[in-house]
C-alpha positions as CSV (number, residue, x, y, z in Angstrom):
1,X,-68.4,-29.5,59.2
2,X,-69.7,-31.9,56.3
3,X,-70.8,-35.0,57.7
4,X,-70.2,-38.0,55.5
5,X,-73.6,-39.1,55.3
6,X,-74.4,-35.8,53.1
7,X,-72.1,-36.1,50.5
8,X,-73.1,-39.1,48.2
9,X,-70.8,-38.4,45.1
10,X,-67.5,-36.7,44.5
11,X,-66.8,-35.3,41.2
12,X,-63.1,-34.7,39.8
13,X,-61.9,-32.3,37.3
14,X,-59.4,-34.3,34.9
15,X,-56.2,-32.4,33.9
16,X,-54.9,-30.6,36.8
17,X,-56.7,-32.8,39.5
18,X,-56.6,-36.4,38.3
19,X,-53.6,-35.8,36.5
20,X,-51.0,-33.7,35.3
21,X,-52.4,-30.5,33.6
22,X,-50.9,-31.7,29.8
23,X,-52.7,-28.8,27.8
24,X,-50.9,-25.8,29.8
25,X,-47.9,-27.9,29.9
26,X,-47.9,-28.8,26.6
27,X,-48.2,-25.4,24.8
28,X,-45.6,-24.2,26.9
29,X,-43.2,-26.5,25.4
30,X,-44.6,-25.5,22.1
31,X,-44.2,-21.9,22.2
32,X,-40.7,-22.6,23.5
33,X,-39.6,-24.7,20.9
34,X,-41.1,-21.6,18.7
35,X,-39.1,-19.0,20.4
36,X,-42.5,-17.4,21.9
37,X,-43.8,-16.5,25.6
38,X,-45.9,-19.4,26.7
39,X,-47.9,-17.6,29.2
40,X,-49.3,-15.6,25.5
41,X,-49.7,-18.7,23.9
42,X,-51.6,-21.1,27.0
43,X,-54.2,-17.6,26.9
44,X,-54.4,-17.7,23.2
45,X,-55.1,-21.6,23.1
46,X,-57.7,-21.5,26.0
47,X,-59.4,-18.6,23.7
48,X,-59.3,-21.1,20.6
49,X,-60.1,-23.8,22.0
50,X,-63.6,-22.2,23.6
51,X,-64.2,-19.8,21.0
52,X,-63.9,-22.3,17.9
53,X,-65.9,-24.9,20.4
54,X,-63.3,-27.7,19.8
55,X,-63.7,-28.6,23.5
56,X,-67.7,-28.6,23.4
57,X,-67.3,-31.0,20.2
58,X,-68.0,-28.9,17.4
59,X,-65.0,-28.6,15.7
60,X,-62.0,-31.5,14.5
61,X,-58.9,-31.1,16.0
62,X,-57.1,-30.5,12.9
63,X,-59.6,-26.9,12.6
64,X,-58.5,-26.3,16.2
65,X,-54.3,-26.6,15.4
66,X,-55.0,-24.3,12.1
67,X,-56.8,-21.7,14.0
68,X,-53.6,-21.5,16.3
69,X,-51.1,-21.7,13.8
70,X,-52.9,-18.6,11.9
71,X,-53.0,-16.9,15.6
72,X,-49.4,-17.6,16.7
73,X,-47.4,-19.1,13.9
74,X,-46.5,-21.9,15.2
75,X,-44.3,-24.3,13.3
76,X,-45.0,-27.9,13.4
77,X,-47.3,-30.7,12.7
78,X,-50.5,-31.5,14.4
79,X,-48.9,-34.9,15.1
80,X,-46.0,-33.2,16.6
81,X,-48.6,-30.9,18.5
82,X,-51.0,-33.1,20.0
83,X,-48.2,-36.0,21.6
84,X,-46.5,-32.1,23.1
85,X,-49.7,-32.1,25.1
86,X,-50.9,-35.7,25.4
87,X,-47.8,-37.0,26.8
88,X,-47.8,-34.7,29.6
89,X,-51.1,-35.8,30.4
90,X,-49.6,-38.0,33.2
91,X,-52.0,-39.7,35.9
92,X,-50.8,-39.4,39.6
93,X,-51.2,-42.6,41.3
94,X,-52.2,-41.1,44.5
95,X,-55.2,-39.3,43.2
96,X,-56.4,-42.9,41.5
97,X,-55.9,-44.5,44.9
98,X,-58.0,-41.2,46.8
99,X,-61.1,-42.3,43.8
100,X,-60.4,-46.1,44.8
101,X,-60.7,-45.2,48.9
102,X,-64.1,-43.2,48.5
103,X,-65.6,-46.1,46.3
104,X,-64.9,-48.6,49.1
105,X,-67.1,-46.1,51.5
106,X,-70.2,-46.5,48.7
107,X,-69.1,-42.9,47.1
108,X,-70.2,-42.5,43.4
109,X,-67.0,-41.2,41.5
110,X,-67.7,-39.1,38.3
111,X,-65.1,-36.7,36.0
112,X,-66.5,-33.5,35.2
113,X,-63.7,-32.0,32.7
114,X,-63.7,-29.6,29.8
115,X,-62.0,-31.6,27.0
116,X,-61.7,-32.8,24.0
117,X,-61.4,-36.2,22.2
118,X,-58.4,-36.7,24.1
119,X,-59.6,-37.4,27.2
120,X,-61.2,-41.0,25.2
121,X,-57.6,-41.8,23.9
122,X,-55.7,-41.1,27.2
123,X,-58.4,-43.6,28.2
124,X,-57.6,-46.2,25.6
125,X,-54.1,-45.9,26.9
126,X,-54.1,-45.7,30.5
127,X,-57.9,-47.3,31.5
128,X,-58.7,-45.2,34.0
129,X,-62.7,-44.7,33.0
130,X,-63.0,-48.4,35.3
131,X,-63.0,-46.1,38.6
132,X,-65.1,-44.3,37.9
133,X,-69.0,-44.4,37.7
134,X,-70.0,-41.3,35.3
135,X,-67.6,-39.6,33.3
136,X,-68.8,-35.9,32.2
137,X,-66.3,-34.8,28.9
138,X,-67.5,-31.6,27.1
139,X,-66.8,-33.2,24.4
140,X,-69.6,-35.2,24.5
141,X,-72.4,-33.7,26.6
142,X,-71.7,-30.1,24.2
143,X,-71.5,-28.3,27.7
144,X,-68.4,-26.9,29.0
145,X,-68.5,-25.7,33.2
146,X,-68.3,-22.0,31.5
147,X,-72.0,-22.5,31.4
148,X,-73.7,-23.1,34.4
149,X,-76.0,-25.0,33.1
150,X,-73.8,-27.8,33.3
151,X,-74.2,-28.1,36.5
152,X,-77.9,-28.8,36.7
153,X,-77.2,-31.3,33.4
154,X,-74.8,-33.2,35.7
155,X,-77.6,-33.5,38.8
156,X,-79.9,-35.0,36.7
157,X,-77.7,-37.3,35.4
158,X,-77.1,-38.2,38.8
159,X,-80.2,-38.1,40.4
160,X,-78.9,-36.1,43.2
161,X,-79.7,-32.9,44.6
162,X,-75.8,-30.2,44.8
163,X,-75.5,-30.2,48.6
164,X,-75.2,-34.5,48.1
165,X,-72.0,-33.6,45.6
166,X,-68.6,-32.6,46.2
167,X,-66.8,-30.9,43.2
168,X,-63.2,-31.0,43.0
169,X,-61.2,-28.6,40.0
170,X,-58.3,-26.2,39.7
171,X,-59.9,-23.5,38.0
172,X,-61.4,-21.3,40.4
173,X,-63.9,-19.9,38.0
174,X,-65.5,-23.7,38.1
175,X,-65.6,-23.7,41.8
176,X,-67.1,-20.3,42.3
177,X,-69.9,-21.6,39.5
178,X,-70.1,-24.7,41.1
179,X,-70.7,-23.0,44.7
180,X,-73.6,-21.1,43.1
181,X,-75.3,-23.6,42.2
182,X,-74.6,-24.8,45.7
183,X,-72.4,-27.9,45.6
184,X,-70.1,-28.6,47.7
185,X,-66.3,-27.6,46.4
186,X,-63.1,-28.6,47.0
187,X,-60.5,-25.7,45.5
188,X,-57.5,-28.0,43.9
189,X,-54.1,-25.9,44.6
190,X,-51.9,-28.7,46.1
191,X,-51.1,-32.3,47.3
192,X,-50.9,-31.2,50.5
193,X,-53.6,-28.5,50.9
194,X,-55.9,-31.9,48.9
195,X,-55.9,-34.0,51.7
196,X,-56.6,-31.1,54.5
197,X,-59.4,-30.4,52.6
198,X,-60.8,-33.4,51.9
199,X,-60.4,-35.0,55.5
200,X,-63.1,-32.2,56.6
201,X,-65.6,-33.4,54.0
202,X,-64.9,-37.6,55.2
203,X,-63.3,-37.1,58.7
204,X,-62.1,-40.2,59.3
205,X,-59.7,-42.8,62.2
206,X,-58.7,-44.5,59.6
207,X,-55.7,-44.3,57.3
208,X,-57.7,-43.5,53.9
209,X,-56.0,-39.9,52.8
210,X,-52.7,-40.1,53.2
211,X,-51.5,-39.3,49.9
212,X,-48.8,-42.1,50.0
């Protein structure tokens, strides 16, 4: 088992983890209200979105809607688009209160996500950068957790070898890349299954995971 005093930071992956996943969500409301199979259009998107490098921060938004519309045909404004995905987008309380819990214990808190300019706005909104110490966006750094290379970026930044980090994310792809590397990884697929996990990495007496 992990003993507390190894593990020095936990990292979270944003949509999916810390909140609601709004992008998958999202363009499955979209390809309904277009008559089309959302499961086509979510792969299509993820394709885009990497492939034009809107989520590395190398193309507008407006270049990443058009190259989707010319894909699917979708109907619709980017306006009308990008509040299909934002809104769903939702924060779960119980996460935020997890981050709050391991920063009382001395833990550094980071988000390690592959998004886009969105992540800054549903920050403007909802203020939830203030728990946290570092916040990786692809967006910004130009490196997405495709790339392992990320990986080492993010160590440097925190000064910390990958056996002192625990990396949290839905996409097993990122936690396979992330084990490599040879952090620690927590496999997001539940609530439930959440707090198991975690309670292994900070066993505990007191009532800190609970999920309430």
């Amino acid at each position: 088992m992990t003993a507390i005093s190894e593990i020095k930071a936990v990292l979270f992956d944003f949509g999916g983890v810390l909140a609601e996943e709004g992008f998958k969500a999202g363009l499955s409301a979209i390809a309904e209200r277009n008559g089309m199979d959302p499961k086509e259009m979510i792969r299509t998107a993820f394709e885009t979105v990497y492939g034009l490098g809107f989520v590395a921060g190398k193309v507008r938004e407006n270049e990443f809607w058009k190259a989707l519309r010319q894909k699917t045909g979708i109907r619709g404004t980017d306006e009308e688009f990008r509040e299909a995905v934002l809104s769903r987008f939702i924060l779960r309380p119980w996460m935020i209160e997890t981050v709050s819990c391991l920063k009382k214990r001395g833990i550094v808190l980071g988000i390690l996500s592959d998004q886009c300019n969105w992540l800054d706005e549903l920050n403007e909104k909802y203020r939830f950068f203030y728990f946290f110490d570092h916040v990786f966006n692809s967006y910004h750094t130009g490196l997405t957790k495709k790339d392992p290379a990320v990986f080492d970026y993010v160590l440097n930044r925190l000064n910390l070898n990958a056996r002192q980090v625990l990396f949290v994310d839905d996409h097993l792809d990122h936690i396979v890349r992330a084990s490599i590397k040879g952090f620690h990884t927590l496999h997001y697929t539940n609530k439930d299954a959440f707090f198991i996990e975690l309670h292994k990495f900070f066993p505990t007496s007191e009532n800190f995971f609970l999920g309430n």
